[in-house]
N, C-alpha and C positions, 0 to 999 in steps of 0.2 A: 359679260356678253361673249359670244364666241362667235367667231366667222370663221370660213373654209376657205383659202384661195387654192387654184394649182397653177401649179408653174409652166409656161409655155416649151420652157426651155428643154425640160426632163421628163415631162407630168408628171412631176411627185407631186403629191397633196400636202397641206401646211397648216395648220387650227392656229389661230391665233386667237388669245386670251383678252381681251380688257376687261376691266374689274372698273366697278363703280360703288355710288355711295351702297345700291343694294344689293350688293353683292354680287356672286355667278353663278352661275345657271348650274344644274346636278349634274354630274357627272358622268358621262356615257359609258359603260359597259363596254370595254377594248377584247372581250372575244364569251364567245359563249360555254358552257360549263365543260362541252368537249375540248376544249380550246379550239375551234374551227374560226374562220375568219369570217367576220358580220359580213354579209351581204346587203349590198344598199342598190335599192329597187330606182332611185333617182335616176333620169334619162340625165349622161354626161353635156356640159353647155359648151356650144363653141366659144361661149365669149368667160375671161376671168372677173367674176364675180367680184366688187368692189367690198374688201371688209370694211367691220362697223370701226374695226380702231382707225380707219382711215380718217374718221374727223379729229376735226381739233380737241384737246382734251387737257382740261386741267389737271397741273401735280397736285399732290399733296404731299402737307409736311409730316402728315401721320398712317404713311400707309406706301404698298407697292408702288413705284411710277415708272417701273421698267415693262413695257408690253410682252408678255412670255409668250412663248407656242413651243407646240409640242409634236410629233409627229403621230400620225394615225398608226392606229394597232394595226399593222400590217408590214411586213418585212420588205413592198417594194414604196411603202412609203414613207421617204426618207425627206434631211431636210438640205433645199441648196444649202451651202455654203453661206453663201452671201445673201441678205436680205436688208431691209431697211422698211419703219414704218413711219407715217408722217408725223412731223413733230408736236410735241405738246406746247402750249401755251408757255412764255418766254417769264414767267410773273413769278417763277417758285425760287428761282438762281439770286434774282433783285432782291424778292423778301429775305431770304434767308441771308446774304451778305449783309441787307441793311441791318437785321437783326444782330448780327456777330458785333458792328460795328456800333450800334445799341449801346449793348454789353462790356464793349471793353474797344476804344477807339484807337488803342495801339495796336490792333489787327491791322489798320490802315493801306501800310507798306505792302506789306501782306499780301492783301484783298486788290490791292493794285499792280502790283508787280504778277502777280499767278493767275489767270483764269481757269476756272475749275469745270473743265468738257464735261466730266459725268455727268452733271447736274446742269449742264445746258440744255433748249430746246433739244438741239442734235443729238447731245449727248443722251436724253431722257426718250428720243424717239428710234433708237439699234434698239433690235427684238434681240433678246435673250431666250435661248433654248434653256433651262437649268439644268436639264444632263449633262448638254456641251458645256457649260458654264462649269459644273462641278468636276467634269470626267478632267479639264481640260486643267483647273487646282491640283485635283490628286496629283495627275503626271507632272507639276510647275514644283513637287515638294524636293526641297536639298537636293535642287540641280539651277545649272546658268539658265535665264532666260533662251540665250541662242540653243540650249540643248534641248530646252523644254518644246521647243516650237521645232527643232526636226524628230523629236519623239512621238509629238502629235500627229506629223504629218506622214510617218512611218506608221502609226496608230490608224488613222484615216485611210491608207494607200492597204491596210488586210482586208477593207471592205470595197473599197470603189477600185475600175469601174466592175459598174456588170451590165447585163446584155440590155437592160429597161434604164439605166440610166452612166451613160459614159463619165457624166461631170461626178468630180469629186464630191462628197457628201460624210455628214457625220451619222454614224452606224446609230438606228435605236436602242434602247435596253435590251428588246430580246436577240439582236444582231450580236450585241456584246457577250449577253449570256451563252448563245449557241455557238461563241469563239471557244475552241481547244485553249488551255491554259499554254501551250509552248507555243500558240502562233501571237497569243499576246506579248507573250515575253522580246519574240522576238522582233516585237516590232522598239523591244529596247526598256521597257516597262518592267522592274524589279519581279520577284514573285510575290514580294506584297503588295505592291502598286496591281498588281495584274488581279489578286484578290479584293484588293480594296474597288475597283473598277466595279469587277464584277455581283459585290457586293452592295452597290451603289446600284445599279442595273436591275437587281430583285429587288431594292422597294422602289424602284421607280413600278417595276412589273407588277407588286401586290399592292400597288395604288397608297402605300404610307406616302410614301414622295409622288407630285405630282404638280403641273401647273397651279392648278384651282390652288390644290391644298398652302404651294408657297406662296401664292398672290395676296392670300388673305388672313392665312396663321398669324398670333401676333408674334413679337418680334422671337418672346422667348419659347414660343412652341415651332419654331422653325426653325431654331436651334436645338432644342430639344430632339426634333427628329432628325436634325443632318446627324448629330453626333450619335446617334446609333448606327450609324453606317459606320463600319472599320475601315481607319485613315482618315476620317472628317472632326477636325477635334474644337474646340469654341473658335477658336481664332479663326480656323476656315471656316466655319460657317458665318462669324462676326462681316468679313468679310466679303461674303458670299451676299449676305442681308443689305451691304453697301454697294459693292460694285455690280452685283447678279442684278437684285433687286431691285436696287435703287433706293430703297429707304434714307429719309433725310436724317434718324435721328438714332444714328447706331454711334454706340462710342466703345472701344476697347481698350480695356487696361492691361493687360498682356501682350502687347507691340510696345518693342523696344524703343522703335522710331517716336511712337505718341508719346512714350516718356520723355524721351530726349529732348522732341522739340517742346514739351510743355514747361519742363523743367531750364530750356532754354530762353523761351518766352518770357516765364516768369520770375525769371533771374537766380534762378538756381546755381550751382556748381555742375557743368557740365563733365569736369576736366576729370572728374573721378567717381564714378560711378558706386552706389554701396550694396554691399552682399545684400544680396534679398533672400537668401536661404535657402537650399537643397540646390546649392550649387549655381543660383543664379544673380546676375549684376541688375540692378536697378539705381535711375537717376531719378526716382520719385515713387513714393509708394502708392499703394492701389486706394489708398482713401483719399488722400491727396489729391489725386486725377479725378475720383469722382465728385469729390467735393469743390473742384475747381471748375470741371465742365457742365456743372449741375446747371450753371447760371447761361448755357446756350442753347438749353432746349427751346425746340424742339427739332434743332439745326445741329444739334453735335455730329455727325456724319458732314459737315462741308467743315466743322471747327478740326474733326480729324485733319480733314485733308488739309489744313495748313499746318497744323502742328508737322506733318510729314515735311511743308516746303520747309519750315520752321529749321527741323533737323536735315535738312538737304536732302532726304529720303524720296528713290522714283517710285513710282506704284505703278510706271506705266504695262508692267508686265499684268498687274491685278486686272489692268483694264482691260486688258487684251485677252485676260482670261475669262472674261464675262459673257461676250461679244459672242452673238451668234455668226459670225464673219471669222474674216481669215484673220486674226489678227489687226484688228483694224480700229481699237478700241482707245476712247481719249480720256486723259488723265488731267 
């Protein structure tokens, strides 16, 4: 289903996505074959139009339970900063712990000591942008968390303000596209980061990437498509399927962290890690972690995230990369 809100604050326009068991609605046409801007005949309302994700809404353990939106095909319609939609149903965080706990009751400690925000009400009810979501990964690569968040917001500050909207805002794809490659850079973005962006930016623009299409692709065809974007490689999409998404049953065996803490959990040798080949260290091989997480479907996405408490590993940077907000995302 999709709703229209606009914002008082700015009047930008906002599409927000829910997905249900029958799926969503076709996809609208974002400009016509000139490329001119749709014109919609709709008299404007004084009052903001209540969207449909605004009811209550069960997760599921098999499918998107992050509500996404996207911005209208139109350059002055951008998206606030800050949003929030109302939360879903509190029943998918219970199931899935009780499950873990099912399965292997030495998670205990675990599951009591760490509450896991993504997969809360709250945490299941932040709207995710996936461009802001993805844009905001690329720029988070082999840099500190504190540098990655003033790159962003030197990123954010080449677009806003402008004369229709003063508050800061995150640029669209074609905002990104029509940036000069040196006013990217200088907002401190590599020349590959600055390509990788923009590259990201045209399939969002030729509709390969898009809300509908990530809400509903299954796991492996949304991987599939990030990694044709140059700079999006499995791990950041694996990720992307977890924290963007929400997905409860994503599991990666390429995170050093998942090995460690698995290999920790399960009473491994932590203390020496062994060659896994072309030059890398592994504390568990990749059969092993599959063969071991096999048994928590369809929760392996919350079993990650204790392997990470497991290994003392924060992720709260992942979460804050997700977040259609300013940084505001819970781990």
């Amino acid at each position: 289903m999709v709703a229209t809100t606009r914002s008082r604050a700015n009047g930008t326009t906002t599409k927000l996505l829910g997905v249900s068991g029958a799926g969503v609605s076709k996809r609208t046409k974002s400009s016509s074959a000139g490329g001119k801007k749709p014109v919609s005949t709709r008299q404007k309302s004084t009052q903001i139009p209540a969207p449909e994700v605004g009811r209550e809404r069960s997760a599921s353990p098999h499918g998107t339970n992050a509500p996404l939106i996207a911005p209208q095909a139109n350059s002055t319609a951008v998206l606030p900063i800050k949003q929030h939609a109302p939360a879903t149903t509190n029943t998918i965080l219970g199931q899935a712990t009780a499950h873990l706990l099912s399965v292997d009751s030495s998670l205990k400690h675990l599951i009591e000591s760490h509450h896991c925000g993504i997969f809360s009400a709250d945490g299941l009810a932040e709207l995710i942008d996936p461009f802001q979501s993805l844009v905001s990964g690329i720029i988070s690569q082999q840099v500190s968390g504190a540098a990655a968040r003033t790159i962003k917001a030197r990123f954010i500050a080449l677009f806003t303000p402008t004369p229709t909207c003063p508050r800061p805002f995150f640029p669209t794809p074609a905002m990104v596209i029509a940036c000069p490659n040196y006013k990217l850079r200088s907002a401190g973005l590599s020349g590959r980061k600055a390509e990788y962006v923009v590259s990201l930016a045209e399939h969002f623009i030729d509709g390969t990437l898009s809300p509908e299409v990530l809400s509903t692709a299954p796991d492996a065809e949304v991987v599939e498509k990030l990694t044709r974007v140059r700079g999006i490689g499995k791990w950041s999409a694996e990720m992307f399927l977890m924290f963007g998404l929400k997905r409860m049953d994503v599991f990666s065996t390429g995170d050093l962290g998942i090995q460690r803490g698995m290999a920790a959990h399960f009473g491994r040798d932590v203390a020496k890690p062994k060659a896994g080949g072309k030059g890398k260290w592994k504390y568990m091989s990749e059969e092993d972690m599959l063969r071991l997480s096999e048994r928590f479907r369809p929760f392996r996405s919350l079993f990650m995230w204790y392997m990470w408490r497991a290994s003392d590993v924060s992720v709260d940077a992942l979460a804050e990369d997700s977040v259609a907000g300013k940084g505001k995302g819970k781990a």
